[in-house]
N, C-alpha and C positions, 0 to 999 in steps of 0.2 A: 677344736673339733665340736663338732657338732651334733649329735645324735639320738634319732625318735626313733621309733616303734609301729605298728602300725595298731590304731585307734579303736574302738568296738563303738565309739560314738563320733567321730571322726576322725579323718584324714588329712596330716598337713603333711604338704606338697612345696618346699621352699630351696628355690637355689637363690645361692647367695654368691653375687658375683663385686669383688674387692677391687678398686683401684688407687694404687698409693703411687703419687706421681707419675712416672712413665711405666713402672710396669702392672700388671695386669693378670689377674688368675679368670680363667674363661669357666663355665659350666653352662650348655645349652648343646642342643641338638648338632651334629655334626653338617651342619650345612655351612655355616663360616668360610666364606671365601676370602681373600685377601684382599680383595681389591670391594671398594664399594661407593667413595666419591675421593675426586681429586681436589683439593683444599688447599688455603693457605691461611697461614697468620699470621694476622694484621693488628698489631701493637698485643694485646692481652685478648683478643675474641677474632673467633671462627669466621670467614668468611667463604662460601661456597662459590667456585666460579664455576663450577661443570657438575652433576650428575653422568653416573654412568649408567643411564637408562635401557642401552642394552642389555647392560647385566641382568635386570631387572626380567626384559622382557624375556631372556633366552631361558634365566633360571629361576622365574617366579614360584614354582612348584617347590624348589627347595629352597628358596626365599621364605616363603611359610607353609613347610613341609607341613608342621605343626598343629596346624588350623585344620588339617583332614583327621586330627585325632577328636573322637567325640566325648572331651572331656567334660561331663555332665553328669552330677548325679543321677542314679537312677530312683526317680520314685515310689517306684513300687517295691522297692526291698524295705522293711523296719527295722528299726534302730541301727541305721547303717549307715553313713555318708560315704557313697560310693561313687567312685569315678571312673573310667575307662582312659587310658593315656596308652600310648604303644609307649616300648620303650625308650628312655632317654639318655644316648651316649656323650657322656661330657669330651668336647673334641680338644682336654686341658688336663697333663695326668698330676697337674698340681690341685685339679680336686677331683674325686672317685665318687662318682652319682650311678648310682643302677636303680631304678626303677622298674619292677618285673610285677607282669600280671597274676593276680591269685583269682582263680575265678570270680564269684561273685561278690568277693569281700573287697573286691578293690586292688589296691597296690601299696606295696612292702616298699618302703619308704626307712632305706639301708643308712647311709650317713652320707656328711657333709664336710670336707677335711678342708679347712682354709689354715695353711702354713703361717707361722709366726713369722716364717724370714723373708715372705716376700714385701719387697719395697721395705720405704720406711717406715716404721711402728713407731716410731715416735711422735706424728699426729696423734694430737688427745682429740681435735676435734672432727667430727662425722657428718658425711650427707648422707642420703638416701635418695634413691629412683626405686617403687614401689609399683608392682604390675600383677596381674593375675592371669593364669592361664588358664582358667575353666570357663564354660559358655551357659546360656541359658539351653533348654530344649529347643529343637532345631526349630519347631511349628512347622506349620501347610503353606502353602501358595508358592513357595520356590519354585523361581524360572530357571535358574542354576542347583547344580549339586551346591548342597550347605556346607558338607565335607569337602569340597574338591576346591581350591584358588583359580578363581578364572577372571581373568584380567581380558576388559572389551570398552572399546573405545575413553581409553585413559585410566580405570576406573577399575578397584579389586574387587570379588563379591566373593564370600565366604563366611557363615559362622564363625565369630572373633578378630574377624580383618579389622573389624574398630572396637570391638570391646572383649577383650582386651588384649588379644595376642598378638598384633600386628603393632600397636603400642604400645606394648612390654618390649618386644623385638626391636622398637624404632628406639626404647632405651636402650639395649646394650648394644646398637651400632653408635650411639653415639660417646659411648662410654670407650669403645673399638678405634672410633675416630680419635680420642682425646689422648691414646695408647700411640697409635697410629702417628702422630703428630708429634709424639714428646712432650708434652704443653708440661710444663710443671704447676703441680697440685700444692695447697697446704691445708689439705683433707681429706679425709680416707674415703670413699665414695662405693656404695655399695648399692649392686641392685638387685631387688628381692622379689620374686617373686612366689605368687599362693595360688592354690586352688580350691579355696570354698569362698571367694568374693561374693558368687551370685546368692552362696544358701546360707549365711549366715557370718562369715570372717573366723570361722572358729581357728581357722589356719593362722591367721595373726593374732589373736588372742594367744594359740599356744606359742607365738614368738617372741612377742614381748613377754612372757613367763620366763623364758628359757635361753634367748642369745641377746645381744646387742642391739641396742635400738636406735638410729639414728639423731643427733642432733636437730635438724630440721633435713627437709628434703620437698621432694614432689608425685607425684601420682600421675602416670601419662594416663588417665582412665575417663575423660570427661571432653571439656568444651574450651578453647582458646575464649579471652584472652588466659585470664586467672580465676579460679573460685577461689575465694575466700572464706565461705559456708558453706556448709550442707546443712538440712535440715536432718534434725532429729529422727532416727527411726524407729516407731511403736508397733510389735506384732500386737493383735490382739483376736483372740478366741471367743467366737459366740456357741455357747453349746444348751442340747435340750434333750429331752427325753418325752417333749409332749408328739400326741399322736397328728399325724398328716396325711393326707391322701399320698401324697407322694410318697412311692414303692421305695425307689432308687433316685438320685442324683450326682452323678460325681463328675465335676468338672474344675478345672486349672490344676497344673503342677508345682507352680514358684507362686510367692504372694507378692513378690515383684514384677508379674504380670497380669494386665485385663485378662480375662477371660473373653477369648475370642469366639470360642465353640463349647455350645455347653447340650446335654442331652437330660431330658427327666422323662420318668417312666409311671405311669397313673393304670389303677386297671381297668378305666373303659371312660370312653370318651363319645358322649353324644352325636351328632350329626351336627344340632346347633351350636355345643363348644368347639365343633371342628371349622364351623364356618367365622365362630367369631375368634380361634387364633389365627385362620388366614388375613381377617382384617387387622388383628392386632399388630401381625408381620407387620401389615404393607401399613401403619398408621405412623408405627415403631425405626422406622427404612431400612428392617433386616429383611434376610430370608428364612423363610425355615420349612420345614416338611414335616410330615408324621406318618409314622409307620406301625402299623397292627404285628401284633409277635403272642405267641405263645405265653410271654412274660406280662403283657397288658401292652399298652400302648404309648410309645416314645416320640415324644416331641422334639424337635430338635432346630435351634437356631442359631444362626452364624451371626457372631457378632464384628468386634474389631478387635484385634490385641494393642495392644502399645504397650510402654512402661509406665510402671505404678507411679512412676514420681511423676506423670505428666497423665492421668487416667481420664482427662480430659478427651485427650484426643484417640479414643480407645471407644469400643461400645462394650458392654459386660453383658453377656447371654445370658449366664446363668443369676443373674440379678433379674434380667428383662424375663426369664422362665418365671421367678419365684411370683412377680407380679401378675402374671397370668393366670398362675393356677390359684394364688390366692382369690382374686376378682371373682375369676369363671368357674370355681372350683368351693367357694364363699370357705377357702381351707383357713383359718382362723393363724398359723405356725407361718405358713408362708405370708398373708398381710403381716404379719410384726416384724417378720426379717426384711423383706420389702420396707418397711417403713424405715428400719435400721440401716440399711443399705443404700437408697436408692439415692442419695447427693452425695458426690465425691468429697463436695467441703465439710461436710458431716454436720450439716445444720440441723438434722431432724434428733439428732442427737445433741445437737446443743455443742458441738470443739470447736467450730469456724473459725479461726484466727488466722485476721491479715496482720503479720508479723513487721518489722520494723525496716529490717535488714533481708528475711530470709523471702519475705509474701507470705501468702498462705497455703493453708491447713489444707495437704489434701488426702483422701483416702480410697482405698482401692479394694473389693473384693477378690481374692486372690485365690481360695481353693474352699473350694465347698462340698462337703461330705455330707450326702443324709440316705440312709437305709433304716429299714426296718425302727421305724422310728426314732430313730436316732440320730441327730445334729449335732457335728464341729463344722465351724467355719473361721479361716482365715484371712482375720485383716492386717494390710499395711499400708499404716499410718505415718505420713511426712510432715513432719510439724517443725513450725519454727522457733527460735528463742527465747520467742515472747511467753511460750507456754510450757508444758512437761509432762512426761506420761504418766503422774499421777493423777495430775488436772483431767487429764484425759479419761483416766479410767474411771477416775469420779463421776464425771458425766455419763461415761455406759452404761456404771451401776445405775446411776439414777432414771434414767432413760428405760432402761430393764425392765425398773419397778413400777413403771408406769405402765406396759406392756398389760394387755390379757393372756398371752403366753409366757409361761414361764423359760425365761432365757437369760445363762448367766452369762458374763462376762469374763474374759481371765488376760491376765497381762501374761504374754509368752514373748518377751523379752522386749527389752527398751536400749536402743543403743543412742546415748546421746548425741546433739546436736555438735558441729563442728565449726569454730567461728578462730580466725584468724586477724587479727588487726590489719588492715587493708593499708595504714601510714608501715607496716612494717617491713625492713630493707627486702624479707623474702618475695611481698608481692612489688612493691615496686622495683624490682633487678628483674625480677619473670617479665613484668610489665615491660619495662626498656628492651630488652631483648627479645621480644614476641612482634612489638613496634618495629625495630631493625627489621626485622625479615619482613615482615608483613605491608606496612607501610598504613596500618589501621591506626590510627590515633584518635578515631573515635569510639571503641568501644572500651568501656570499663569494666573494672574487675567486679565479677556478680557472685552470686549466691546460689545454689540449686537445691532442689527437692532429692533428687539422687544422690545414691553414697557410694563412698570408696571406701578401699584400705585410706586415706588418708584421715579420716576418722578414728584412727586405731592409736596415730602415733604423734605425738607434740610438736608444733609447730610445721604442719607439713598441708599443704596445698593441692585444690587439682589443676592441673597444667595440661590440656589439648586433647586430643588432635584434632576435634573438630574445630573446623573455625565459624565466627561467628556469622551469619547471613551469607551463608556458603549458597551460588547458584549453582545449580546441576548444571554442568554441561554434556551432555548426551540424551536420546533421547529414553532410554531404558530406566525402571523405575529403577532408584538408587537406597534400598533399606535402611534405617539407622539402626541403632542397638534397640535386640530385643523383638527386633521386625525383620518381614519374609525379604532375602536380595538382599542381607547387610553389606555396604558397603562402601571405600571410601577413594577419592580421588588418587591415584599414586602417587602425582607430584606433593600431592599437601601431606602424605606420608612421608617424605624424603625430605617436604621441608620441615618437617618435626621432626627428621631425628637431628640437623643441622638446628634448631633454637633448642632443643634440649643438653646439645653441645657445649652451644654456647652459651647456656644459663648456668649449668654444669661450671664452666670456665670464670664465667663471671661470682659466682658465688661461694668458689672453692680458691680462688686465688688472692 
C-alpha cells in the first residue's frame, strides 16, 4: 500500500499501474474499452497488422476524456501547488483511487492499494513507463477549445494531447496490449504517473522517498528516436529593492515558458516616448499599444511564447518592455536587467557553453515581478555537462557586481543534468525498435534542453512521440507542446503505443 496526504507545499498526484506477466492491475479513468488494436506475435515482438481507427473516431472524447480536465497549477494562490482534476474512477477494484475536489487547496490524494497476489512477485527485477498528467497554462491564440479533443483532418488538438496526457495514455494501452496478448514478462513493469512535471517534479521527488523505483525504464514525454540527455535544469532569481520608473510589471506564469505577453505600467508618457515605442514596435517586429488609465499609463506588447528549452524560437515581451523603458525612460534598474537578460545564451553574463554531448547554454526569462519598487525575476537555465550550477551562479554574482544597480542573484533550485550511456543495451533496444516501425535509420539518439521525470530516476530515457522531421500534413496550424493548437498526428499516436509495446516486450523478456 501506498499512502499520502494532501501537501501544504505540494501535491503528488501518482497512479501506479503493475504488470507481472499476463496479468494486470488497471487505475485510470473509466474510459477503457476492450477493444483497441488487432495484433499478433511474431516470434518475441508486436507486430500491428490493423488499427481500429473507428474506434478512435466514434470515441475520441472518451479516448482522452482526460485532456478536458484543466489540470494546471494555479498561479495566483501562495504557498500552494494547486491543481484542478475532475474526479478519477479506477475502472480495477484491485486498486481504490478517489480523487475528490477541496476547493481551492486542491485535491485529497486518498491511497494507492497494489495487492501482493497479483501475478508473480517473484520478479526482483523492474521496469518503468513514466508520464505526467498536468499541463502548462492553456495561453491565447486557440482556434480550438484547449479543454475539449478535437480531432480534424487526421490530427488531435487539445491541451496535453502531446505533453503529456495523450502519451501517458499511449503507455498504458500498450501495457493493455501486452495483458491483452498474454506475452510473458520476466519483469514487473509499472507505469507511473505525476502531476507537478511542469512546476517543479516535486511529485517524483516524493516518490522516490516513499515507494518503489524502477530498475531502468522510459519516459513517453519528448521526441523519437531516443534522448540520452537532458540538460541540466538552473532556477535562478534576480531580486532588488532599488527605485524605477516602473509602477507595476507582472508578466509570465511557468519559467518554462517565453513570455509571450507582457504589460508595464509608468505614470506618464510624453507624446515623443509615445512615438518612439511605436517605432521601437515596428524595428522590434512585435505589436503593441498603450493605453491611458487612472493608474498611469500601460504599455503593452505581444511577443511569441515557445518553450524555455528552445527560447530561441519564442520572442520575450517583457525583456523587449524592460529595454524600452530603460533607453526612453534613461531608468538606470531597467538597463542592468536588460543587460542581464537580453541573450538567451547568456553571454553578457558570462555562462555560454557549447557542451560536448548536450550543445548549448540556454536561458529564458520566465516570470517577472516588479511593484512598488520591488524586483524578483525568474530565470531557467538549461545547461549542459560540460558546466554546473554553481559555475553558473558564480558568474551572476559576478556580473551583479559589476552592475550600477544593486541586483542579487539567488539559486532557486538546481536540478541536475541527465546523461545515459548511448553504447547502453537500454538505448540501443529503444533504437532497434523505433527503427522496425518507423523505417528511420537515419536519425540518432540526441540530447535535449528540456526535462522529464526521466531525470528523477536511474537509468531511464526519453522515448517519443514525436517523431523526428515530422511533415505537417493538413493545412491547420499544428501546436507543439507549450504552444497555442497542441497537437499531434493520430496515426503516429497509435504507432507509439505499438513501439512502446514492443520495446516494453523486448526489454522485459
Amino acid at each position: 500500500m501506498i499512502q499520502t496526504k494532501l501537501f501544504n507545499k505540494y501535491l503528488a498526484f501518482l497512479l501506479i499501474l503493475s504488470l507481472f506477466q499476463s496479468q494486470f492491475v488497471l487505475a485510470s479513468n473509466e474510459i477503457i474499452k476492450d477493444e483497441l488494436v488487432e495484433a499478433t506475435l511474431k516470434g518475441k515482438n508486436l507486430e500491428i497488422e490493423k488499427y481500429k481507427k473507428p474506434y478512435y473516431k466514434d470515441d475520441l472524447n472518451e479516448f482522452l476524456e482526460y485532456v478536458e480536465s484543466p489540470a494546471v497549477k494555479d498561479p495566483f494562490i501562495e504557498n500552494e501547488d494547486v491543481y484542478y482534476l475532475k474526479t478519477v474512477k479506477a475502472p480495477s477494484t484491485n486498486i481504490n483511487t478517489k480523487i475528490e475536489n477541496e476547493d481551492v487547496k486542491g485535491l485529497k490524494y486518498e491511497q494507492i492499494n497494489v495487492p501482493k497476489t497479483v501475478g508473480n512477485v517473484d520478479f526482483e527485477e523492474t521496469f518503468g513507463v513514466l508520464g505526467h498528467l498536468d499541463i502548462v497554462p492553456l495561453g491565447e491564440g486557440w482556434t480550438k477549445d484547449p479543454l475539449k479533443v478535437t480531432l480534424e483532418n487526421g490530427y488531435i488538438f487539445g491541451r496535453g494531447v502531446m505533453d503529456d496526457k495523450g502519451p501517458a495514455l499511449a503507455g498504458y494501452y500498450a501495457l493493455k496490449m501486452i495483458r491483452d496478448l498474454n506475452i510473458p514478462l520476466k519483469k514487473r513493469v509499472m507505469l507511473i504517473t505525476g502531476c507537478d512535471e511542469e512546476s517543479g517534479m516535486e511529485c517524483m521527488k516524493y516518490y522516490v522517498d516513499h515507494a518503489e523505483v524502477p530498475q531502468m525504464g522510459f519516459v513517453p514525454d519528448a521526441n523519437f528516436p531516443v534522448i540520452y540527455g537532458e540538460k541540466g535544469g538552473l532556477h535562478v532569481g534576480l531580486v532588488s529593492s532599488d527605485a524605477t520608473v516602473i509602477k507595476k510589471l507582472h508578466a509570465g506564469s511557468r519559467p518554462n515558458i517565453v513570455i509571450g505577453k507582457a504589460d508595464v505600467t509608468v505614470d506618464v508618457m510624453s507624446y515623443q516616448q509615445e512615438d518612439l515605442f511605436k517605432f521601437y514596435c515596428a524595428t522590434q517586429g512585435v505589436k503593441g499599444n498603450i493605453k491611458r488609465g487612472e493608474e498611469g499609463v500601460t504599455l503593452h506588447i505581444d511577443g511569441a511564447f515557445a518553450h524555455a528549452a528552445m527560447p530561441y524560437n519564442g520572442v520575450n515581451a517583457a525583456v523587449l518592455l524592460l529595454n524600452f523603458i530603460g533607453e526612453a525612460y534613461n531608468d538606470q534598474l531597467s538597463k542592468d536587467l536588460y543587460f542581464l537578460l537580453k541573450d538567451w545564451m547568456g553571454k553578457p553574463v558570462g555562462i555560454e557553453k557549447d557542451g560536448l554531448y548536450m550543445s548549448f547554454l540556454t536561458m529564458n526569462t520566465g516570470i517577472v515581478n516588479m511593484e512598488n519598487n520591488e524586483t524578483d525575476i525568474l530565470i531557467d537555465i538549461r545547461y549542459p555537462n560540460d558546466t554546473n550550477g554553481d559555475e553558473i551562479m558564480a558568474k551572476f554574482d559576478e556580473a551583479c557586481a559589476n552592475l550600477t544597480s544593486d541586483i542579487k542573484a539567488e539559486n532557486r533550485g538546481d536540478s541536475k543534468p541527465l546523461f545515459v550511456d548511448p553504447d547502453s543495451r537500454l538505448v540501443k533496444d529503444l533504437m532497434s525498435v523505433y527503427q522496425k516501425y518507423t523505417g528511420d535509420t537515419f536519425s540518432c539518439p540526441i540530447t535535449i534542453g528540456g526535462g522529464t521525470y526521466a531525470r528523477k530516476f536511474k537509468n531511464f530515457v526519453s522515448y517519443g512521440p514525436e517523431l523526428p522531421n515530422e511533415v505537417i500534413e493538413t493545412d491547420a496550424f499544428v501546436g507543439g507542446c507549450h504552444q497555442r493548437d497542441e497537437g499531434i498526428k493520430l496515426d503516429n499516436l497509435l504507432q507509439a503505443i505499438c513501439i512502446y509495446a514492443d520495446a516494453i516486450v523486448t526489454l522485459c523478456s
